[in-house]
ROLOBA-668243 format. One record per atom (N, C-alpha, C): x, y, z; chain; residue number from 1. Coordinates in steps of 0.1 Angstrom, whole numbers. Each point is the difference from the previous one (the first is absolute). Layout:
BEGIN
     c1     c2     c3  unit  pos
      X      Y      Z     A  NUM
...
//
This chain:
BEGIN
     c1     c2     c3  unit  pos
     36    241    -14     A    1
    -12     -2      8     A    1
      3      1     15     A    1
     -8      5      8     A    2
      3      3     12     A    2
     -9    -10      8     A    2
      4     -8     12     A    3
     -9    -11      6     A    3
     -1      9     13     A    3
     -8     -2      5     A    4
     -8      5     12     A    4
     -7     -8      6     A    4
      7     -4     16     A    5
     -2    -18      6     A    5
     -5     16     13     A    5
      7     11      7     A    6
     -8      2     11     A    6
    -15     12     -8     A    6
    -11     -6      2     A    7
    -13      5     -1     A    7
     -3      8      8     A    7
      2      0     12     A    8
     -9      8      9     A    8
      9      9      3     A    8
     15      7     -3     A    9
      4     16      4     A    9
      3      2    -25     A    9
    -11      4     -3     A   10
      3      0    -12     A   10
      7     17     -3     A   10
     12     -2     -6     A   11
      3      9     -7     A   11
    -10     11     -7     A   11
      2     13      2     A   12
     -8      2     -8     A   12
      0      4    -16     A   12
     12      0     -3     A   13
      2     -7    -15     A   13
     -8     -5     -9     A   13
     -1    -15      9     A   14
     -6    -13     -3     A   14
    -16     -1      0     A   14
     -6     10      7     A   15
    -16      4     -3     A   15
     -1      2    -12     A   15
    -14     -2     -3     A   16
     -3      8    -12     A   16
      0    -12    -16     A   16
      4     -7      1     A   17
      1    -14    -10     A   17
    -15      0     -3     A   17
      1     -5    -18     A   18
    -13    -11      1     A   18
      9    -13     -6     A   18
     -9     -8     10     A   19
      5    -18      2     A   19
    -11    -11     -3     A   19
      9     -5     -6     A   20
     -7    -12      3     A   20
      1    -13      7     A   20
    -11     -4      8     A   21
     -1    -11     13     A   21
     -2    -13     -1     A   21
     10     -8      0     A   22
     -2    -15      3     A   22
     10     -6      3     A   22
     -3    -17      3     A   23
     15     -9      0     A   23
     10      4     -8     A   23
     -4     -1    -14     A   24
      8      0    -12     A   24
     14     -7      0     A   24
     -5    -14      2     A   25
      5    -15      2     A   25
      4     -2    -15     A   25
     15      2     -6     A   26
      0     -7    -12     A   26
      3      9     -7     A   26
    -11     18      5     A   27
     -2      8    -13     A   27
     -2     -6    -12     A   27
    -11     -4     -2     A   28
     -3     -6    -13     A   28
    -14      8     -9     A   28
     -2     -3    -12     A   29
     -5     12     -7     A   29
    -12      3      3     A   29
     -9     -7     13     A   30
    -10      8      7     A   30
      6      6      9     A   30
     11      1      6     A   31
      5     13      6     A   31
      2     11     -6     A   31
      7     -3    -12     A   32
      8     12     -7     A   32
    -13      9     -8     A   32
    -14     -6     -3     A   33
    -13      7     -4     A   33
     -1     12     11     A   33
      2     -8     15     A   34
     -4     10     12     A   34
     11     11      3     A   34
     14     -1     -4     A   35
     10      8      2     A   35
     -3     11    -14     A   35
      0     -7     -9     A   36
     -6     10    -13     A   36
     -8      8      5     A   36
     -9      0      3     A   37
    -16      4      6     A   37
      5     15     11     A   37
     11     -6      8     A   38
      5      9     11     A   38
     10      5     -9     A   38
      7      7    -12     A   39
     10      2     -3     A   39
     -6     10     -7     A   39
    -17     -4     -4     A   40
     -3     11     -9     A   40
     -9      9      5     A   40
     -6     -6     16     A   41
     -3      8     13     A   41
     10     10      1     A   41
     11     -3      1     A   42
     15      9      1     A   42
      1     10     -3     A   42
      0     -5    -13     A   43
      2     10    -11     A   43
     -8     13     -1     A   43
    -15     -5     -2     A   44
    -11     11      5     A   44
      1     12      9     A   44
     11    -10     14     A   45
     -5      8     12     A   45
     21     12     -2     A   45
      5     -4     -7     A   46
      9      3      0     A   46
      8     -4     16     A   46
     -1    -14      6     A   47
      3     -4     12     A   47
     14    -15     -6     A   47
      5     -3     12     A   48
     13    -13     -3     A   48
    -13    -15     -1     A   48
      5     -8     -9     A   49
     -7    -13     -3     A   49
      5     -6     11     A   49
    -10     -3     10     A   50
      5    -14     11     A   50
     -9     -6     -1     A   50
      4    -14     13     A   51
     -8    -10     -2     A   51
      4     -3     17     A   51
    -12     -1      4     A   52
     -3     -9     14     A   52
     -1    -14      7     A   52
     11    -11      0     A   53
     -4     -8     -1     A   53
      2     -6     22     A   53
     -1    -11     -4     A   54
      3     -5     16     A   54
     12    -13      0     A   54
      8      3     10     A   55
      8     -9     10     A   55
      4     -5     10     A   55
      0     -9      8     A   56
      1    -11    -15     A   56
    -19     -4     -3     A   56
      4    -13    -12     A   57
    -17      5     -4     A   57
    -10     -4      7     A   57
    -12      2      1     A   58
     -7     -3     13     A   58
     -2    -15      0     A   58
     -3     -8     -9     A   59
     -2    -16     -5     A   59
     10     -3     11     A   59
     15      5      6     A   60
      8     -5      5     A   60
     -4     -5     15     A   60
    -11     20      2     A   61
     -5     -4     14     A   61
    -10     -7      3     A   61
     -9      0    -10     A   62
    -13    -11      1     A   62
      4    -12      2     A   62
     10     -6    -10     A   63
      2    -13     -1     A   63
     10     -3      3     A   63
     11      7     10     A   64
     11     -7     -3     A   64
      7    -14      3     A   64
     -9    -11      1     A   65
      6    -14     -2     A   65
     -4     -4    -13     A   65
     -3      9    -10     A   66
     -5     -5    -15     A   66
     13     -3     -6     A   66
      1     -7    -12     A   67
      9      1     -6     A   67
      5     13     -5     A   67
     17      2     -2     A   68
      6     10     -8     A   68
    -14      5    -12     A   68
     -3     10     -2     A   69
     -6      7    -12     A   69
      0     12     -6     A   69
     13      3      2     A   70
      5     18     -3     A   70
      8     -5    -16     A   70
     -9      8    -11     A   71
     14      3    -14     A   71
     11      6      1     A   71
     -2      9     12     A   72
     14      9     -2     A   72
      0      3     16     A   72
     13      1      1     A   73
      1      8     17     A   73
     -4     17     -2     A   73
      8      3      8     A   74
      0     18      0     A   74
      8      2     -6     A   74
     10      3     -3     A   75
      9      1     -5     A   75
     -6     -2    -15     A   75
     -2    -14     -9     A   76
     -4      0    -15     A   76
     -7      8     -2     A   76
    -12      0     13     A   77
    -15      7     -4     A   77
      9     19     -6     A   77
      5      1     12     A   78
      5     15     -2     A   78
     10      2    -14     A   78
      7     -6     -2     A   79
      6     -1    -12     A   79
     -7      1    -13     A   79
    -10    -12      0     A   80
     -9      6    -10     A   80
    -13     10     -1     A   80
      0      3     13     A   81
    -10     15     -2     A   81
     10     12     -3     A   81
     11     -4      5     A   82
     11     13     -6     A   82
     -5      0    -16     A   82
      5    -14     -9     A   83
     -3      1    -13     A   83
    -12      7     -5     A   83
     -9      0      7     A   84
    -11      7     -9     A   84
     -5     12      5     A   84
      9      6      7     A   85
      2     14      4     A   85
     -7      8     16     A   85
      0    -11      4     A   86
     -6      7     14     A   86
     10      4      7     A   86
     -4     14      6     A   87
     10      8      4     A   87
     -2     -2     19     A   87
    -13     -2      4     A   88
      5      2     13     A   88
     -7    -20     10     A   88
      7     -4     -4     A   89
     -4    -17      9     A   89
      0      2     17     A   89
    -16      2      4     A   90
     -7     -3     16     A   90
     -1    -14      4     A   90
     11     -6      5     A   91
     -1    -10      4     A   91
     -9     -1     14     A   91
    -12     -1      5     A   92
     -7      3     12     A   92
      1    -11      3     A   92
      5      0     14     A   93
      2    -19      8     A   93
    -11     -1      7     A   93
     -3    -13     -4     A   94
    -14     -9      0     A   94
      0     -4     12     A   94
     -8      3     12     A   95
      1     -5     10     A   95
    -13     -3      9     A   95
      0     -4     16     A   96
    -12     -1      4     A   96
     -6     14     -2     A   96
      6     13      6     A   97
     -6      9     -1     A   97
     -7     10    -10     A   97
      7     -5    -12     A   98
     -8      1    -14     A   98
     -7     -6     -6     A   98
     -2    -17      8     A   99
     -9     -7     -6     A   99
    -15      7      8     A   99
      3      5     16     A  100
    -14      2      6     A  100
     -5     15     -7     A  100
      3      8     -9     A  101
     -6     12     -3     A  101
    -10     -3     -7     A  101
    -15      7     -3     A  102
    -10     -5     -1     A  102
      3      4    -15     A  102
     -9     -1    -13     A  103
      3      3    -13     A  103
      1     19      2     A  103
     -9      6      5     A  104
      1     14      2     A  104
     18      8      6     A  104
     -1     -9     11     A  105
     12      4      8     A  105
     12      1     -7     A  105
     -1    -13    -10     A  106
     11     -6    -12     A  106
     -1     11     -8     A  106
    -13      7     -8     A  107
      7     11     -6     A  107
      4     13      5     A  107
     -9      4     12     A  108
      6     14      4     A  108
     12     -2      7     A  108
      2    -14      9     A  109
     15      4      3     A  109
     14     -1     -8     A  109
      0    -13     -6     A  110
     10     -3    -10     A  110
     -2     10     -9     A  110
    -10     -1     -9     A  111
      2      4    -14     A  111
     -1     16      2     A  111
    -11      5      5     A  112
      2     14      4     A  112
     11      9     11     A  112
     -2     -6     12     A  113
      6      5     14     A  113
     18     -4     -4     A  113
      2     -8     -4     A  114
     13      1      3     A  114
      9     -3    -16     A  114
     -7     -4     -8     A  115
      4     -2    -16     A  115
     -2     14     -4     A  115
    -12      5      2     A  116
     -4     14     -6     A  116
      1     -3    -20     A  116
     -6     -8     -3     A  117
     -2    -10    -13     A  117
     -9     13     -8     A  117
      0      8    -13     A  118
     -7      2     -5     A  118
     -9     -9     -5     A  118
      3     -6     -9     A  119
    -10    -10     -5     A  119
      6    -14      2     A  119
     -7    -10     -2     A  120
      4    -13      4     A  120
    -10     -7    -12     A  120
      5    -12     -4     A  121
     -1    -12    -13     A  121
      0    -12      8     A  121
    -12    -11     -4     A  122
     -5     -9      4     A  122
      0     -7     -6     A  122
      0    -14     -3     A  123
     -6     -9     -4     A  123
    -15     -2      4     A  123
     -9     -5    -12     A  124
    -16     -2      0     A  124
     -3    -12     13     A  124
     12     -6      5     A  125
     -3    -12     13     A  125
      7      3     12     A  125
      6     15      1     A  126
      8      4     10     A  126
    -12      3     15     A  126
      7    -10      8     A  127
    -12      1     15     A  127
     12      7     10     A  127
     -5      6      9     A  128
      8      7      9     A  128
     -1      0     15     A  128
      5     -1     12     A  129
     -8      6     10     A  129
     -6    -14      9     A  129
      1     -3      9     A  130
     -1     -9     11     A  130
     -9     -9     -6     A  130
      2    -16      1     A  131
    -10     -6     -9     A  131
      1      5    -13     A  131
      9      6     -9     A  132
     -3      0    -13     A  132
    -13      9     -2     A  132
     -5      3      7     A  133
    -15      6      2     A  133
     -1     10    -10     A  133
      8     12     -7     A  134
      0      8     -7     A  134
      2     -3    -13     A  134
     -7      8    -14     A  135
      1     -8    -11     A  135
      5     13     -9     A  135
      1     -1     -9     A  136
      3     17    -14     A  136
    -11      7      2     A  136
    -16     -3      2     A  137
    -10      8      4     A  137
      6      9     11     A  137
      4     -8     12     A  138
     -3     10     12     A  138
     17      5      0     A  138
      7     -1     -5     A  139
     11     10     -7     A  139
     -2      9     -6     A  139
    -10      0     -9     A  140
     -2      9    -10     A  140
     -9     14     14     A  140
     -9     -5      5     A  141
     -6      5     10     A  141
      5     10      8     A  141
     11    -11      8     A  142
      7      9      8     A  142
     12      6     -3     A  142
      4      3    -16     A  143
     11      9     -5     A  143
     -8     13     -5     A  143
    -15     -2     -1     A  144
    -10     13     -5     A  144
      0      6     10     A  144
     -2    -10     16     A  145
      3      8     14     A  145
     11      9      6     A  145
     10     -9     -3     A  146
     10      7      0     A  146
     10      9     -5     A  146
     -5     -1    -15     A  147
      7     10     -8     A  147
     13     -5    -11     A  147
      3    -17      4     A  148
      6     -3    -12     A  148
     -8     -7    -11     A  148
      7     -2     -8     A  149
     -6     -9    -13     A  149
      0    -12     -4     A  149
     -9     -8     -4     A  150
      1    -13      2     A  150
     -8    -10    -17     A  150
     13     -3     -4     A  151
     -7    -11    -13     A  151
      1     -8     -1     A  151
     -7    -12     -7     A  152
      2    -14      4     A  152
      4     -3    -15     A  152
     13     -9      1     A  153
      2     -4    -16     A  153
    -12    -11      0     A  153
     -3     -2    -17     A  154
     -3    -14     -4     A  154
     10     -7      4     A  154
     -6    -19      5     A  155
     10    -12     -2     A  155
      4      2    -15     A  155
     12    -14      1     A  156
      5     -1    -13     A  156
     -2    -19     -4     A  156
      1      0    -14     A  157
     -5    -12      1     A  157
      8     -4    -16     A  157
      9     -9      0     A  158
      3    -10    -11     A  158
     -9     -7     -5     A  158
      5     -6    -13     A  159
     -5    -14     -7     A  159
      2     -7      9     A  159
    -13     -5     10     A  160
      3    -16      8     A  160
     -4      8     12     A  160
     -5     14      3     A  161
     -1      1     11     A  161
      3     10      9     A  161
     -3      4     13     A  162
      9     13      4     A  162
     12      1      7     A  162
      7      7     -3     A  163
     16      2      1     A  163
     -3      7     18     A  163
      7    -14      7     A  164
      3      3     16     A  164
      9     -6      7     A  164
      4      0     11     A  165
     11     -8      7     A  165
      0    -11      2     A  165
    -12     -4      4     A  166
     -6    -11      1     A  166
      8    -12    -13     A  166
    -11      6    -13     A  167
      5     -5    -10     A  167
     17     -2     -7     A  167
      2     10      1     A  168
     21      1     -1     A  168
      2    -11      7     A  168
     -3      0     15     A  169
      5    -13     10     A  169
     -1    -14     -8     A  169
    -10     -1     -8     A  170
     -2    -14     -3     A  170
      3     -5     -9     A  170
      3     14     -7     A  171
     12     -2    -17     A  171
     12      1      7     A  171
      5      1      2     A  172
     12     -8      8     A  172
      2     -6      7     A  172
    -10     -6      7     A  173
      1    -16      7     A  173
     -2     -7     -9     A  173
     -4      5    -11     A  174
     -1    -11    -14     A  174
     11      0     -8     A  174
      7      4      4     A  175
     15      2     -9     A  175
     -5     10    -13     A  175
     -5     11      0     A  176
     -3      5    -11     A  176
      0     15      1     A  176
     13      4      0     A  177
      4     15      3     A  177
      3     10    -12     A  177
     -6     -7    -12     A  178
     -3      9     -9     A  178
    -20      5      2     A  178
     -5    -10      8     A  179
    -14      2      1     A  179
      3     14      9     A  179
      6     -3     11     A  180
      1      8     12     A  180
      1     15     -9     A  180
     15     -4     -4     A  181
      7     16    -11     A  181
    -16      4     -7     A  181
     -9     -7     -6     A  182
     -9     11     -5     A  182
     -6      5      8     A  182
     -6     -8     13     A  183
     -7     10      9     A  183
      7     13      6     A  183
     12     -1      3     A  184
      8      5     11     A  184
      4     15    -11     A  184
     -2     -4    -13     A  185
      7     12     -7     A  185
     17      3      0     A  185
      7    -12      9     A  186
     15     -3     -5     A  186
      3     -9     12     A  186
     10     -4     -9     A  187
      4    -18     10     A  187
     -2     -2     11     A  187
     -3     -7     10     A  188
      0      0     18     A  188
     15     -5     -1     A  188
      3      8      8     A  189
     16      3      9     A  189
     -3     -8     14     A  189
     12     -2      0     A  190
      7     -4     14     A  190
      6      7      3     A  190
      3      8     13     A  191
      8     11      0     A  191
      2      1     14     A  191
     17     -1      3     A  192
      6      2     15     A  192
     12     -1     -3     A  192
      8     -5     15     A  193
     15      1      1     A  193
      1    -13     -4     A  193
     14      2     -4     A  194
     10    -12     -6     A  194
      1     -8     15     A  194
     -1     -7      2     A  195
      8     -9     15     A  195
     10    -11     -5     A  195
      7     -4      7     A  196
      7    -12      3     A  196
     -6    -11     -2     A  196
      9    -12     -6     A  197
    -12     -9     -2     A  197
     13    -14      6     A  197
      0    -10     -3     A  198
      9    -10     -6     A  198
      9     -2     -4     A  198
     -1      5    -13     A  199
      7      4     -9     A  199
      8    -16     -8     A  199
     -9     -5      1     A  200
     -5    -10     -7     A  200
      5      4    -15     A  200
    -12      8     -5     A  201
      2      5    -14     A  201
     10      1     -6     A  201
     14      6      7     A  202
     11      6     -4     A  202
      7    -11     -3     A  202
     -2    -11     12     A  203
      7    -13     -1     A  203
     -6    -10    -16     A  203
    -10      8     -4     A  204
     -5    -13    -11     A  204
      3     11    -12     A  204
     10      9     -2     A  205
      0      7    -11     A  205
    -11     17     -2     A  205
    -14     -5     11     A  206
     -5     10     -2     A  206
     -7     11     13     A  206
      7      6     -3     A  207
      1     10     18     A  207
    -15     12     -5     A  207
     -7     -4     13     A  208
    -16      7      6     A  208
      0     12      4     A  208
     -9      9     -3     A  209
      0     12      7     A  209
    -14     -9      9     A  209
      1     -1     11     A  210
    -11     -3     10     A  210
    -14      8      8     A  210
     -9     -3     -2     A  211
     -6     10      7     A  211
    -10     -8      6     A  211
     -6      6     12     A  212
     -9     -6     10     A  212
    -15      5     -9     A  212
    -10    -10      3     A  213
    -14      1     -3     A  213
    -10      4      9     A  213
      4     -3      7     A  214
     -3      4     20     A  214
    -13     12     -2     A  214
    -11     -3      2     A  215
    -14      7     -4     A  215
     -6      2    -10     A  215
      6     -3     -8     A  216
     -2     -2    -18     A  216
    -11    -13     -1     A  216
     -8      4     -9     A  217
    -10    -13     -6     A  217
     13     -7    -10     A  217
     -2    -13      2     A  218
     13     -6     -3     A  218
     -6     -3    -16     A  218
      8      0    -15     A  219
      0     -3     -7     A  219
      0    -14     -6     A  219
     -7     -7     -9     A  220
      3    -17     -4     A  220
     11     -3      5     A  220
      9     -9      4     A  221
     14     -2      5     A  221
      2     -6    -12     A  221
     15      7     -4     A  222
      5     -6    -11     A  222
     11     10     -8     A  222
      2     -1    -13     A  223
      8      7     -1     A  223
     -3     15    -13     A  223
      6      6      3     A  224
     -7     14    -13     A  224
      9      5     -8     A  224
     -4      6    -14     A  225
     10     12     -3     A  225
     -3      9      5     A  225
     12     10      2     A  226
     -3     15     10     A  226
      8      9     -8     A  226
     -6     10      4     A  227
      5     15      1     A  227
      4      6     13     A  227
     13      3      2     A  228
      5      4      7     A  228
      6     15      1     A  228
     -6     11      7     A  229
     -1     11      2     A  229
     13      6     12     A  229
     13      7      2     A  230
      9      3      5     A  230
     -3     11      2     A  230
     -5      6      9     A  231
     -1     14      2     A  231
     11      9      4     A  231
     11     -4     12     A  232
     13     11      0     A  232
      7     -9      0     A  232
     16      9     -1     A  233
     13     -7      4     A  233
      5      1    -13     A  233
     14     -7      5     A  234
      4     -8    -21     A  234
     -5     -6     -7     A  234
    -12     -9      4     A  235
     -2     -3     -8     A  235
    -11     -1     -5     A  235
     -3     15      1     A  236
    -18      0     -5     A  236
     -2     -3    -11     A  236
    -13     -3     -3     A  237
     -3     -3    -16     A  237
    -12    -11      4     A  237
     -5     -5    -17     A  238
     -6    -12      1     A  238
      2    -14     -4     A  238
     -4     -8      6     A  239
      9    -13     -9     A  239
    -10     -9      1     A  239
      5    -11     -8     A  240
    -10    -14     -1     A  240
      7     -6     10     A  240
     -9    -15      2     A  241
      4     -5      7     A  241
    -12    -14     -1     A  241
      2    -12     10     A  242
     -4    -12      5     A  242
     -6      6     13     A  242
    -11     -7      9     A  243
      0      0     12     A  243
     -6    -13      4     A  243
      0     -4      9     A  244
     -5    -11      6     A  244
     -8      1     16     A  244
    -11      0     -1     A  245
    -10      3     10     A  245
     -4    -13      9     A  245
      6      1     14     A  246
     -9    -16      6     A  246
     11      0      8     A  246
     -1    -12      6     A  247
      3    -10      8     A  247
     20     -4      2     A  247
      0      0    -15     A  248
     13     -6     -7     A  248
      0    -19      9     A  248
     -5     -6     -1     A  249
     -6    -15      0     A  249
     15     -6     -3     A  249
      8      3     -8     A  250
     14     -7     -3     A  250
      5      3     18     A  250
     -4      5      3     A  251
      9      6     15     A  251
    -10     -1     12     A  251
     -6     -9     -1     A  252
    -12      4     11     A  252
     -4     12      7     A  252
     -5     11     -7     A  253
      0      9      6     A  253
    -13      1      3     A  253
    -11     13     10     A  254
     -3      0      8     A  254
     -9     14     -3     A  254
      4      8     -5     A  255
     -3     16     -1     A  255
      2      4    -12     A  255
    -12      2     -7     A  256
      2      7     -9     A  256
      8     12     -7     A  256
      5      3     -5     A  257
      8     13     -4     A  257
      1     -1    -16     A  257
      7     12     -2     A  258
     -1     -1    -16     A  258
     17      5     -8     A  258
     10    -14     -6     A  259
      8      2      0     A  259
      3      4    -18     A  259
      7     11     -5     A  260
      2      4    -11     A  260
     14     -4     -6     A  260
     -1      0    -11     A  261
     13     -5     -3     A  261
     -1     11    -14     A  261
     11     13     -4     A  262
      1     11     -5     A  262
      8     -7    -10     A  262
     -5      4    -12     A  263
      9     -2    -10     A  263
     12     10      1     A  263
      6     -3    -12     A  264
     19      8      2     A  264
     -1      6      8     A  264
      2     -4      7     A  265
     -3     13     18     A  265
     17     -5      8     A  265
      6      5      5     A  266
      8      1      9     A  266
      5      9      8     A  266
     -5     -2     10     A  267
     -1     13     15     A  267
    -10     -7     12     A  267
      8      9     10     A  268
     -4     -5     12     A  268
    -15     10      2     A  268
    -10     -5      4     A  269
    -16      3      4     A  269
     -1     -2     13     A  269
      0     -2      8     A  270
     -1     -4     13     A  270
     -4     13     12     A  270
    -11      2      6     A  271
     -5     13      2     A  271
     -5      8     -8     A  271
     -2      2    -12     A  272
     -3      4    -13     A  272
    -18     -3      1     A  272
     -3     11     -3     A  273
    -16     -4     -6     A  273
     -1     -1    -18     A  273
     -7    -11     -1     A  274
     -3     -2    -16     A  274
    -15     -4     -3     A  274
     -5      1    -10     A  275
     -9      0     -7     A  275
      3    -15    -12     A  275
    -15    -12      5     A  276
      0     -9     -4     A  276
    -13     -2     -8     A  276
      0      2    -13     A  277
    -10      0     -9     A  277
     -4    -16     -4     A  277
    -14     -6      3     A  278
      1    -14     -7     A  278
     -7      3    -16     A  278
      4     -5     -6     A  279
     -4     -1    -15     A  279
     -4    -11     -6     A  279
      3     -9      1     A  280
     -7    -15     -1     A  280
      4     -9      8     A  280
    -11    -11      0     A  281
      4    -10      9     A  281
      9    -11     -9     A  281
     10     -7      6     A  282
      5    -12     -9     A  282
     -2    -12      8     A  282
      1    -10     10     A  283
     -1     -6     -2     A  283
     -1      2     18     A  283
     -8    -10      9     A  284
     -4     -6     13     A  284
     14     -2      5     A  284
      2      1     16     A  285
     11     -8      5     A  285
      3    -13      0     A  285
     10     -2      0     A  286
      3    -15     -1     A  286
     14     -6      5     A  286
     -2    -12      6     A  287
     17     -6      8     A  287
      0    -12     -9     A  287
     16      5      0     A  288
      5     -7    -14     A  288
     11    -16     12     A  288
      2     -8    -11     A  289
     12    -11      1     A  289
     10      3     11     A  289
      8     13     -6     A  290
     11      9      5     A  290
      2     11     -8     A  290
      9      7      3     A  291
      1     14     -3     A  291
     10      1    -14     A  291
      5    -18     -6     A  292
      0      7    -15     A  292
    -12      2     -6     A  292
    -10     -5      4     A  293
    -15      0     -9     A  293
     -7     10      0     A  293
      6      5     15     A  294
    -11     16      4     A  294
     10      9     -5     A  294
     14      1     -5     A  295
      5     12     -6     A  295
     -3     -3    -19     A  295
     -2    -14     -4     A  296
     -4     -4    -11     A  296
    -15     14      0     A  296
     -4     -5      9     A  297
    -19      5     -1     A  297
      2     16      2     A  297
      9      7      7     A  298
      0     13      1     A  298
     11      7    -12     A  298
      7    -11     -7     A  299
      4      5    -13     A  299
    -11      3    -12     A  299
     -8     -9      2     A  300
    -15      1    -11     A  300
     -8      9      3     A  300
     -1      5     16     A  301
     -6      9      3     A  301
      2     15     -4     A  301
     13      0      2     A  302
      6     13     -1     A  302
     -1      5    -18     A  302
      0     -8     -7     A  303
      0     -5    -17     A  303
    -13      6     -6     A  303
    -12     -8     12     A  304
    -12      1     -4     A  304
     -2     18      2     A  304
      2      3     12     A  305
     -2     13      6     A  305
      5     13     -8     A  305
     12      0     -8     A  306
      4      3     -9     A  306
     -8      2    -15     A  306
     -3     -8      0     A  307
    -10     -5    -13     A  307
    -11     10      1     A  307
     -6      0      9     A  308
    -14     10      7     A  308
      4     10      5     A  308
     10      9      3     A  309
      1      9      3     A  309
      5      8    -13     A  309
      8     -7     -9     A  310
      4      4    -10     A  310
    -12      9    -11     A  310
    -14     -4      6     A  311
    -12      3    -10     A  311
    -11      5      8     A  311
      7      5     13     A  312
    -10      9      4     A  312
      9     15      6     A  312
//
């Protein structure tokens, strides 16, 4: 997959896509309806499947004293639009001068003038254009004006409701990341560099691969089984594992992050990017007596995590 962060001197290669347009926070299975939708736009036009999205995402610039609320950075996001085959990723940076284009200006300049987008895929609640002011009607409009093509997928909608970001967010503030896994159409990841930690872990028998949460909508604090994704080096592959999400409260700590502990794993990670799959929740954080009690509690942990990963 090829990412494309400068928009305004575009390749001309890279014209000519039909894409599909949104956050696609999560990519979850109301995205993947809209990426389908554009893949079989594609197909039709005999053009490369892309997708349009924005960075960073605009919620960041509206609100940024809100809390953290991103599922995935750029990086996940891109990773898994790789998976389901998008060939060319428009990262268009979200800025004041993109926020002032009026809905018209938004499609002849971006999507026409400088994307040169054959056809483009919508979501049925996709607004566009200064104020939000443009809706899939006046897309549809001004792509008949212009000369590209424009469809709007149907939403998608589960037993319980409609599958959105919103909702993901609050299955896993609830500790319930098999709820998330159905919406999302496969696990929500954690995904960045290994850092330095303490190393605490090592000292109690069980050594962390570490990673920062830092813009991430933070998950129940507590601890999970995981799936653990190695993408280069020696020691690629996938493995189980423990993680523990929060505070770490035995240590007074202060900053969230999210520390893994790899089953039969030995190798050094450190600047390494990995892939942190939650698969169930096991149990809340908690400060123990001392640290025979908390490696007692992370021997049951690791037992338990085992047990559930063994059967999925």
């Amino acid at each position: 997959m090829r990412i494309i962060r400068d928009t305004l001197y575009l390749d001309p290669a890279d014209r000519g896509a039909a894409a599909a347009i949104g956050n696609f926070d999560g990519v979850h299975l109301g995205h993947r309806a809209v990426i389908d939708a554009a893949r079989g736009a594609a197909t039709q036009l005999g053009a490369p499947l892309g997708l349009m999205t924005f960075e960073p995402h605009p919620r960041q610039l509206f609100a940024a004293d809100a809390p953290p609320f991103r599922l995935m950075n750029a990086e996940a996001r891109a990773n898994e639009l790789a998976k389901q085959g998008v060939e060319k990723l428009y990262e268009v940076p979200f800025n004041a001068a993109l926020v002032a284009l009026s809905p018209r200006e938004f499609a002849q300049t971006v999507i026409h003038d400088r994307l040169g987008l054959a056809h483009v895929v919508i979501g049925a609640d996709f607004c566009f254009g200064k104020d939000r002011a443009g809706n899939a009607a006046d897309l549809q409009r001004y792509g008949a004006e212009m000369g590209f093509g424009v469809t709007v997928a149907p939403m998608v909608a589960l037993e319980g409701g409609r599958v959105s970001s919103t909702a993901i967010r609050t299955a896993l503030s609830d500790g319930k990341p098999r709820d998330a896994a159905a919406m999302l159409g496969h696990w929500h990841r954690i995904v960045g560099e290994v850092i330095r930690g303490d190393q605490r872990g090592r000292e109690l028998g069980y050594p962390t691969a570490n990673m920062s949460i830092e813009g991430l909508h933070p998950p129940k604090f507590g601890v999970y089984a995981v799936r653990v994704d190695i993408a280069k080096g020696p020691h690629a592959g996938r493995y189980d594992g423990a993680a523990s999400i929060g505070v770490r409260p035995m240590f007074n700590g202060e900053v969230p992050n999210c520390e893994t502990f790899i089953f039969d794993f030995k190798g050094d990670l450190y600047g390494q990017h990995i892939s942190v799959a939650l698969v169930d929740y096991l149990r809340p954080e908690l400060k123990f007596d001392g640290l025979p009690a908390l490696i007692d509690q992370m021997d049951a942990d690791c037992t338990k995590a085992r047990e559930i990963l063994s059967h999925v």
